[in-house]
C-alpha positions in Angstrom: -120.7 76.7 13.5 -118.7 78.1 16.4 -115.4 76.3 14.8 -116.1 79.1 12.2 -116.6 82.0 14.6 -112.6 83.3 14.9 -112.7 82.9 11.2 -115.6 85.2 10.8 -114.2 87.8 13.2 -110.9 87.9 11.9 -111.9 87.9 8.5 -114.2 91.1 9.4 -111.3 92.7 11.3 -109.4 92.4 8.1 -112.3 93.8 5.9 -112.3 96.8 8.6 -108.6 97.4 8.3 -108.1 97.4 4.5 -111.5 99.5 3.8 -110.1 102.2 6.8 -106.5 101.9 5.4 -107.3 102.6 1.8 -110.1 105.2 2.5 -107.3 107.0 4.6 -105.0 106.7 2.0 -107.2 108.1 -0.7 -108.1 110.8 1.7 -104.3 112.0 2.5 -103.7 112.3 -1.6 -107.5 114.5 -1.8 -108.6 111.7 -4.0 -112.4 110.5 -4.1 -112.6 106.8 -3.1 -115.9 105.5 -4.2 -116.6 102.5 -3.2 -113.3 101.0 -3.9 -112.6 100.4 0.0 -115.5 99.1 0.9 -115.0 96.3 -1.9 -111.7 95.9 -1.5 -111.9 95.3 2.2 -114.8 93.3 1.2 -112.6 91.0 -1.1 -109.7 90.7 1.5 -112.1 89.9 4.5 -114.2 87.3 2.5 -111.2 85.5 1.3 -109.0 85.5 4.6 -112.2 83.6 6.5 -112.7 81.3 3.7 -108.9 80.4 4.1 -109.0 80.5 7.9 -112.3 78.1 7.6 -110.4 76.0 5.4 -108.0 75.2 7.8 -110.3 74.8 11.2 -109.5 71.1 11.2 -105.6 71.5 11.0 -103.5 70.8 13.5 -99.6 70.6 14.4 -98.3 67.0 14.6 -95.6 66.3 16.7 -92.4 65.0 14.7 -90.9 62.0 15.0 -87.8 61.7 16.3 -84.6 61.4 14.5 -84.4 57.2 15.6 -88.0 57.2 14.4 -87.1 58.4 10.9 -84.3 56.4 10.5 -86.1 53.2 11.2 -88.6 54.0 8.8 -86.7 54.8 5.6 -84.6 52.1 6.8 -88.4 49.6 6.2 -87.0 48.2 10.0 -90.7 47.2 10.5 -91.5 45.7 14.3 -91.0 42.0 14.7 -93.7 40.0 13.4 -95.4 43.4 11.9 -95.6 45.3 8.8 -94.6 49.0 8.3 -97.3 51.3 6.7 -95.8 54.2 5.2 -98.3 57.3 3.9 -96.6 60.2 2.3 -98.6 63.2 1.0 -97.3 65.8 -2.0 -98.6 68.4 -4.2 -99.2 71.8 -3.9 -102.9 71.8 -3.6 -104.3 71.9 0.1 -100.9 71.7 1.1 -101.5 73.3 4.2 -104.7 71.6 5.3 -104.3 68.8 7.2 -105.1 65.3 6.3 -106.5 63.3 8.9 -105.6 59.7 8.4 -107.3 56.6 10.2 -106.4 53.1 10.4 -109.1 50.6 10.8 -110.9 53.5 12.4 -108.4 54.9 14.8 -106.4 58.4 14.4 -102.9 57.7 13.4 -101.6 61.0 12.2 -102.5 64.9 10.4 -100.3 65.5 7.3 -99.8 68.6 5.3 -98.3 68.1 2.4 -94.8 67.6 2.1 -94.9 65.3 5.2 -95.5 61.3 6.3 -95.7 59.4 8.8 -94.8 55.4 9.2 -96.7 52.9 11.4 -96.4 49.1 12.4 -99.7 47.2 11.5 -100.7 43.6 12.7 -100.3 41.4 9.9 -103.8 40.7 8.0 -106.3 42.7 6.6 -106.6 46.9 7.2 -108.5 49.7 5.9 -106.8 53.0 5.7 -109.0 56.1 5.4 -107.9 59.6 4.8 -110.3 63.2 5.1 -110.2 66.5 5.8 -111.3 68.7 8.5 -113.0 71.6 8.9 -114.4 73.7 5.8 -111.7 72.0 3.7 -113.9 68.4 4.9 -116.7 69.8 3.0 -115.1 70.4 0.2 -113.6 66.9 -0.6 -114.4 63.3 -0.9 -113.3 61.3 2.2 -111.1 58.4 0.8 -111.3 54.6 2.1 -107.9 52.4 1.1 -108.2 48.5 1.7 -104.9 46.9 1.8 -103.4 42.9 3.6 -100.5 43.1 5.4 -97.8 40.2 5.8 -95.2 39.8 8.5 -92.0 41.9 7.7 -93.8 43.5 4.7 -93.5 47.5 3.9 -96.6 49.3 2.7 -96.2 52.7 0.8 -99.2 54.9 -0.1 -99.0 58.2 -1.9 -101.5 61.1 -1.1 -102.3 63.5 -3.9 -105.1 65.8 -4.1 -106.8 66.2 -7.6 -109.3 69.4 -8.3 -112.3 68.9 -9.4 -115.5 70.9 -10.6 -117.7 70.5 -7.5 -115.5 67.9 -4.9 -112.0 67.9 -5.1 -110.4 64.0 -4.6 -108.2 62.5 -2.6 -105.8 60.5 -4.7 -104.0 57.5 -3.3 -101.5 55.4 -4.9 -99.3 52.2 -3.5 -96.1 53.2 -4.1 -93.0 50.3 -4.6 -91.2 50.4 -1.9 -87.6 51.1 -2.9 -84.4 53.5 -2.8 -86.2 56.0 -5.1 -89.2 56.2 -2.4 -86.2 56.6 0.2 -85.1 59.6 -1.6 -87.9 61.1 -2.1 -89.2 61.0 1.6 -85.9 62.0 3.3 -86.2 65.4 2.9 -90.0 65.3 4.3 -90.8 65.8 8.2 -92.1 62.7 9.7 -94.7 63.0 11.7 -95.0 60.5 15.1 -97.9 58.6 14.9 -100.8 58.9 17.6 -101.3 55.3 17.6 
């Protein structure tokens, strides 16, 4: 709960300042105001703590560096290792941050357009991806088995999907070729923690 508490107060100083600004407004033209104010601010204050609750659990990655990038969209995995490669897109969520674990350990955050690349030990991995923060609550934590070989380059796709109660986390193996090259160059790479 007190994750949520600057959301609260900021989303209450909001409220304040729209009900004040529009009952001063409609008090300079000599107009009757109502309630309108209060509801408005109401509205405004409301949804700026839901969206400031929604992103609790986000956090700035640091991006990779330039060599870093290169290597990856180059699939220069490390000697005896495979490259994992996790790319998120869409519009929805974009700016909450996707946690994403390996075998249980905290690789990277990605908002959406972004990814991040990571050497994995050949053999068997499980990559798991969630959200933090109100936006945690609102989705289904996803788990993604995959088997790695030696020099091999592993692309998943991260995709939110809306739903009526629990929205999904949508992951897809994507071939690894000059068409996923194109479409990640553009995207910030994000260093991973690991």
């Amino acid at each position: 709960m007190s994750k949520y508490i600057p959301s609260i107060v900021v989303g209450f100083l909001v409220a304040l300042a729209v009900s004040f600004g529009l009952a001063f407004f409609f008090s300079s033209l000599g107009a009757r105001s109502g309630f309108l104010p209060i509801m408005a601010g109401a509205v405004f204050g409301v949804f700026t703590a839901y969206i400031m609750a929604n992103l609790v659990g986000t956090k700035r990655g640091r991006a990779a560096t330039a060599e870093q990038k290169q290597a990856a969209l180059d699939f220069r995995p490390d000697a005896d290792k495979a490259l994992l490669i996790v790319y998120r897109e869409g519009f929805v969520g974009k700016a909450a941050g996707l946690d994403l674990s390996l075998d249980d350990r905290f690789v990277a955050q990605l908002k959406s357009p972004r990814f991040t690349a990571v050497s994995v030990a050949p053999g068997g991995h499980q990559l798991s991806m969630a959200f933090g923060g109100l936006a945690g609550k609102q989705n289904k934590p996803t788990l993604e088995g995959f088997i790695a070989a030696p020099g091999e380059v592993i692309a998943f796709r991260a995709t939110m999907q809306m739903g009526m109660t629990k929205n999904r986390i949508v992951v897809d193996r994507i071939t690894t070729d000059q068409d996923l090259v194109q479409r990640l160059k553009p995207m910030i790479m994000i260093a991973p923690e690991v």
